[in-house]
N, C-alpha and C positions, 0 to 999 in steps of 0.2 A: 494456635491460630495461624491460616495461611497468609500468607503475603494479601496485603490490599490490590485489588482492581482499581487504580485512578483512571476515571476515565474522563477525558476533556473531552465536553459536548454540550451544545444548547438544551438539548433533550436528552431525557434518561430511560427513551422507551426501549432503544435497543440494547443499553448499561442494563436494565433490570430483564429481558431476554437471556443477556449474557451471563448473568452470576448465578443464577437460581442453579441446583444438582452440585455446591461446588463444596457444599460441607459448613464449617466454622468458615465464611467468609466474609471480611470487609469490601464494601464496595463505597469509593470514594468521589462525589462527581464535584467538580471542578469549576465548571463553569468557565473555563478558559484564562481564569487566570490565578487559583489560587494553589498551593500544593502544602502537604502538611509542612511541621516542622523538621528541619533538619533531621531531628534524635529520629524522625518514623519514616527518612525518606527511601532508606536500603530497605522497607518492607513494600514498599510499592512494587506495582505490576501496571506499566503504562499501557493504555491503549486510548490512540491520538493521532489527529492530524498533524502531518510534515512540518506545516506553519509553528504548531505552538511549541514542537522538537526542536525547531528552530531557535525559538524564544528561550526554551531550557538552555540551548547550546549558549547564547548569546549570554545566559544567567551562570554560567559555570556549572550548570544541574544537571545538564543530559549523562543521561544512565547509557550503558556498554549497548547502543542499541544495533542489532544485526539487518543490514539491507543488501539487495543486488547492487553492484555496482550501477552509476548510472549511464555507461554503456553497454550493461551486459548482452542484451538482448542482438547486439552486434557484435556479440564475441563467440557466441556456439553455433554450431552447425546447422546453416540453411535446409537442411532437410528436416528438423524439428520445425524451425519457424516458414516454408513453405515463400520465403521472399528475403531479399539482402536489404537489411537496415541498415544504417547508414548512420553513426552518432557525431555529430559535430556541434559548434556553436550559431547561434544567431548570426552572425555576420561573416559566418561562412557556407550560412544554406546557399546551395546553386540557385538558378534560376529555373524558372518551369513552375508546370502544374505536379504537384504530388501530394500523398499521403505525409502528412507532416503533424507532431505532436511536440509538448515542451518535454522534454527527457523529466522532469523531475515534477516541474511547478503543475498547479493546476490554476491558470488563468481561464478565467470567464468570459473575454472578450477573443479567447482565441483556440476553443479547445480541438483536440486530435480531428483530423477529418481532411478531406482533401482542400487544400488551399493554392492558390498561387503565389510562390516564393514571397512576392514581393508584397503581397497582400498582410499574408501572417508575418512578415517582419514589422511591419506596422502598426498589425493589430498588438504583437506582443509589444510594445516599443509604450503605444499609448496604454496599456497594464501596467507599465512601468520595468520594465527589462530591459538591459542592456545586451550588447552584443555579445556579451560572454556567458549567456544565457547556452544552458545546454539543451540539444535537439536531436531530434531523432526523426528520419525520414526514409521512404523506399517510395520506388516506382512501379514496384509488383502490387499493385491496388488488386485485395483479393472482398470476396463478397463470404464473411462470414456468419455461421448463425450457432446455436445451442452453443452460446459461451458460457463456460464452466469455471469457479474458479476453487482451489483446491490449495489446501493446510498440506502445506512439506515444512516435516521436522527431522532433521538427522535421519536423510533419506529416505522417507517415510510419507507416503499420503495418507493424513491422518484422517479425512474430510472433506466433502466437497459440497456444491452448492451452484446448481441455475443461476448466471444472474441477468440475462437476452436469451431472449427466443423468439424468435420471426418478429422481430422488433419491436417484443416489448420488454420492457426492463423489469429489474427484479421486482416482488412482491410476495404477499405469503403463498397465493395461489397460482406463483407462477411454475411452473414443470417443464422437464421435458423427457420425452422417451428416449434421448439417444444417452442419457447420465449413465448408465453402465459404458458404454462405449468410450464415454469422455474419460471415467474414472480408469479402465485399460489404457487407454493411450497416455492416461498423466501418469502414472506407474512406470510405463516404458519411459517416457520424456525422462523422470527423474534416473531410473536406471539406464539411460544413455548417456545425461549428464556426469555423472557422475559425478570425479570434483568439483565440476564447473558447476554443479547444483547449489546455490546456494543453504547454507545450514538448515534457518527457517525462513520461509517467504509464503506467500500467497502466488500459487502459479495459475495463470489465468490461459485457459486451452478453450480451443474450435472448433469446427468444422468448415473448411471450405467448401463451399456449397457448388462451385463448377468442376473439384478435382474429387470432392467427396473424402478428401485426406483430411487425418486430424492433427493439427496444428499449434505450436505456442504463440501464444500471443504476446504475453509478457510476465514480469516478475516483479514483484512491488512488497515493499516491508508490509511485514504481517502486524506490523503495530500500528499501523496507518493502513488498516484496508479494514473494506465493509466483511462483515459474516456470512450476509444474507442467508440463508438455510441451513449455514453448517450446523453441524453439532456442536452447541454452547459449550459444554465440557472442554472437550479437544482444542476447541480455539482459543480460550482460555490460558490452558497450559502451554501450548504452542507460542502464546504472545505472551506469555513470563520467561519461558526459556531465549523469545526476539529482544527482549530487555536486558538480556543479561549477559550474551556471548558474543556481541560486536567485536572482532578482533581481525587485524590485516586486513586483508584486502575484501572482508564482509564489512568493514565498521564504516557504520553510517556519518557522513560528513555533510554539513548544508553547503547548499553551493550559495556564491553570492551575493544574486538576487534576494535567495530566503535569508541570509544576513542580515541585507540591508532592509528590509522587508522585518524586520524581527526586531531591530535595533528602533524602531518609528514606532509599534506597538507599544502597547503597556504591558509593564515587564511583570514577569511571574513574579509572586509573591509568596513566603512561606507564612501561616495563619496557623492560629491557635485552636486547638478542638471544636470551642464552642464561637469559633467566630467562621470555621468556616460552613459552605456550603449546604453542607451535610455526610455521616456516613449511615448508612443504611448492613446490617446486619441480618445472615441470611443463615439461618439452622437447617440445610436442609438435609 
């Protein structure tokens, strides 16, 4: 039997998208907050929101999990990302109008987008952030489109996937013509990285639509990001291997906020077979 799929989610539409092709596999859904017992927990394969990683960290549970650092995307060459980003805290964004996002969190009342300084400190503030909240900001405001996002495993594009195009967001019927082009330029991106690649991630590439160059946009743990199109297979194995190799300066840590954010929840709990959620079993 392969390692179980736990997947924490309200809905199991895209948990059962994802497990089907995968052999003798368990698929474990959660529901946010239950995980097996102890004795079955090194068979798990997390795939999950930052939040409830959090929650595991905060429970002594988080598994060796692999992430980009949370200022990487200001650490490698402006000629992959097409603009200088800028990683600081809350309470030391400058002042002005810019492109401005929370490095880590995803707040509701204040997501990525152009803000004034003073505005998104506020909005993050009333989310409940403190100044030591990590950010990320640049003044190169570029007009992106046919955003792509792509399965790197031990430098390797294993897969990729539409998820904008001329501004609409992912869906099944969503395409785009330029996905051979996106898929050449994320190949170079990772083999220009190099080291700096991380092991596994989801690399999310562009198109500038005034320079015509294609672009990184960002890096985000592959245990915490959507599929949308990939190939279920590949993504799969890719986010057992994100669960398992967190080491140095790839191993994922919550910052703060998600701390203290995680410590106010209701905390993870290990359940018994027949008390939890459900597992769901796939021959295929």
């Amino acid at each position: 039997m392969d390692r179980a799929l736990c997947v924490i989610a309200r809905s199991s539409a895209v948990a059962m998208r994802l497990a089907p092709g995968r052999g003798d596999r368990r698929l474990f859904l959660s529901y946010s907050v239950e995980v097996p017992p102890a004795a079955e927990y090194d068979a798990l394969v997390f795939w999950m929101a930052d939040a409830y990683a959090a929650r595991l960290h905060v429970a002594g549970l988080a598994p060796a999990l692999v992430a980009p650092g949370w200022d990487w995307v200001s650490t490698i060459d402006p000629a992959l990302t097409g603009r200088e980003v800028v990683s600081t805290t809350l309470d030391r964004l400058p002042s002005g109008r810019m492109f401005v996002k929370p490095a880590l969190l995803k707040l509701l009342d204040c997501p990525a987008g152009i803000w004034d300084a003073q505005e998104f400190r506020r909005a993050a503030e009333g989310s409940g952030a403190t100044g030591s909240m990590r950010v990320q900001y640049t003044r190169d405001v570029l007009q992106l489109d046919h955003e792509h996002r792509f399965v790197v495993c031990d430098g390797e594009v294993l897969t990729g996937s539409p998820y904008r195009v001329a501004g609409r967001a992912w869906s099944p019927a969503l395409a785009s013509g330029r996905s051979p082009d996106a898929l050449v330029f994320a190949r170079h991106a990772v083999r220009a990285l190099g080291s700096d690649c991380p092991p596994v991630c989801s690399l999310d590439v562009a198109v500038d639509c005034r320079s015509g160059r294609w672009l990184v946009v960002e890096a985000n743990p592959l245990w915490a990001s959507g599929p949308y199109d990939c190939d279920p297979v590949r993504f799969v194995d890719a986010v057992e291997v994100a669960g398992t190799a967190g080491a140095g300066r790839w191993a994922w840590a919550p910052e703060e906020t998600q701390v203290a954010r995680a410590r106010r929840e209701e905390p993870v709990v290990a359940v018994a077979h027949d008390a939890a959620t459900g597992y769901v079993e796939f021959h295929g």
